[in-house]
C-alpha positions in Angstrom: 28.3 -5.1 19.9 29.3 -8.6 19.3 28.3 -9.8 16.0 26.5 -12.8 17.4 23.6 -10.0 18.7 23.4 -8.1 15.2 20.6 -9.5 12.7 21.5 -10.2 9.1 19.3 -7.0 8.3 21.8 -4.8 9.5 25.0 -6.3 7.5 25.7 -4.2 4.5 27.6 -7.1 2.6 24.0 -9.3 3.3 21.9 -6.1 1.7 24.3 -5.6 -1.2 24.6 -9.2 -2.0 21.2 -10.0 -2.0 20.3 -7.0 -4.5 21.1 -8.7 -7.8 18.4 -11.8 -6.3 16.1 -9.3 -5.9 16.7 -7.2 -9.0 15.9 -10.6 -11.1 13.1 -11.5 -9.4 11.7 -7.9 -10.3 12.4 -8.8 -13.8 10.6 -12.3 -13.7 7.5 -10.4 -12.0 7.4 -7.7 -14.5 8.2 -9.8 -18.0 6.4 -12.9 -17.7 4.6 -12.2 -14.0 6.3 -15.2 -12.3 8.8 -15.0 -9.3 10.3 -19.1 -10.5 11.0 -21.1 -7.3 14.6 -21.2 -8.0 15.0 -17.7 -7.6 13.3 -17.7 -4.3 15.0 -21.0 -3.5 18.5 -19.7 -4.0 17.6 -16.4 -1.9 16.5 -19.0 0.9 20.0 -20.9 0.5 21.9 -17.8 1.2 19.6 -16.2 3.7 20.3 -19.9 6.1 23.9 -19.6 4.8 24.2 -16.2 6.0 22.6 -17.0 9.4 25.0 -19.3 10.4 27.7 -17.6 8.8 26.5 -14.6 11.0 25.2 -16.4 13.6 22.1 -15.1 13.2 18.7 -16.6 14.1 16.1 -15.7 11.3 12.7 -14.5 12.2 11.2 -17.8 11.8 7.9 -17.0 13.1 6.8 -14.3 11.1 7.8 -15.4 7.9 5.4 -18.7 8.6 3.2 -16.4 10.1 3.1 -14.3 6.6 3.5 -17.4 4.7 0.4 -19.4 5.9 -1.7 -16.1 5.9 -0.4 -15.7 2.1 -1.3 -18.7 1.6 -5.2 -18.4 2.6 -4.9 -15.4 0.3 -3.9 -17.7 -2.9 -5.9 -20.0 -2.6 -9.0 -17.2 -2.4 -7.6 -15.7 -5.6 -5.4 -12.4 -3.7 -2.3 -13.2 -4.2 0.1 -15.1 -6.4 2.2 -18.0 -5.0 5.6 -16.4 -5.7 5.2 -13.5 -4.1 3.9 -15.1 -0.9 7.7 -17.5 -1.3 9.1 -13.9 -1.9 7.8 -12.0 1.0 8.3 -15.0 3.6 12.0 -15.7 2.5 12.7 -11.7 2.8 10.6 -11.2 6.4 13.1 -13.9 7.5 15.8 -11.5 8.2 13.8 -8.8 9.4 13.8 -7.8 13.0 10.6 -8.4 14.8 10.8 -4.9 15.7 10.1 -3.7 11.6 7.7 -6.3 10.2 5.1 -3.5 10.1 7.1 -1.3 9.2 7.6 -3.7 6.1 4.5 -4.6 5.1 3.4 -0.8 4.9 6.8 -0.3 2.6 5.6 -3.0 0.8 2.2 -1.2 0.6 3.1 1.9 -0.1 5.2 0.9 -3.0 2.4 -1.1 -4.3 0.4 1.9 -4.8 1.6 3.6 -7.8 2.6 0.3 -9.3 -1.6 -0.2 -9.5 -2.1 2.8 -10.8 0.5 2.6 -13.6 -1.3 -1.0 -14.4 -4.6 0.7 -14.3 -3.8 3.3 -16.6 -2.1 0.8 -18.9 -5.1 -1.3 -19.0 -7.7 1.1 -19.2 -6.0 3.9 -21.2 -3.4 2.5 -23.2 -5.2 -0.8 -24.5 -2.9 -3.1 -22.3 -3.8 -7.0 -22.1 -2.5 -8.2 -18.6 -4.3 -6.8 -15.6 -2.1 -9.0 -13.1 -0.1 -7.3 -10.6 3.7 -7.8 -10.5 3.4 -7.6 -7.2 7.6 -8.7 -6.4 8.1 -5.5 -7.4 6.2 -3.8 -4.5 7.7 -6.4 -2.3 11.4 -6.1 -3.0 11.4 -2.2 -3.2 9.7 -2.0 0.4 12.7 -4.5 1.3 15.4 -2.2 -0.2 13.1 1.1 1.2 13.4 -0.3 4.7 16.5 -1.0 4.8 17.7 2.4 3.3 14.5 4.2 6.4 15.8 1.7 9.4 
């Protein structure tokens, strides 16, 4: 296989480069529930960088497709703004092929995060019902890559 025809999802030194930009914006999400533009900024930077480094075309149309959709869900109250950025930068190097596949990850991994909120806020006195949501969204990143 020539690497012209191999996606940035499948390059180990992409995955294990791009950890420690995701493992920070877990932190932002969880600490102070913001994913800051920078972060998802510089993860954009190399994720372009990286495509023509690899010659790889990114999935442009499902990241704007996920993006505009996120979008409508922000502005309705859903979703924060930050996690949309996050998700559309990450389903940029995803093969067509595993964008479902991603979004359930990203599901699934959202689940017992809701439950540990719920029970923090309704059994253990906690004050912030938000959802760090990035967290969800970065593990099903690091899940599919790990299942694909």
């Amino acid at each position: 296989m020539y690497l012209k025809d191999m996606k940035m999802f499948n390059l180990p030194i992409f995955f294990f480069l791009t950890i420690p930009i995701l493992a920070y914006s877990c932190y932002t999400d969880i600490k102070f529930r913001k994913i800051y533009n920078a972060n998802v900024v510089f993860l954009l930077g190399f994720v372009l960088i990286s495509a023509c480094f690899y010659r790889c075309m990114p999935n442009w149309q499902y990241a704007l497709i996920i993006f505009f959709c996120g979008l409508f869900l922000f502005y309705i109250g859903g979703i924060g703004a930050g996690d949309i950025k996050l998700l559309s930068v990450l389903s940029l190097t995803i093969p067509d092929a595993y964008i479902v596949d991603f979004l359930l990850l990203i599901g699934l991994c959202g689940l017992p995060l809701i439950l540990v909120i719920l029970i923090n806020y309704h059994y253990c006195g906690g004050k912030n019902k938000s959802l760090p949501y990035g967290v969800a969204i970065c593990t099903g990143y690091v899940a599919l890559h790990f299942l694909v």
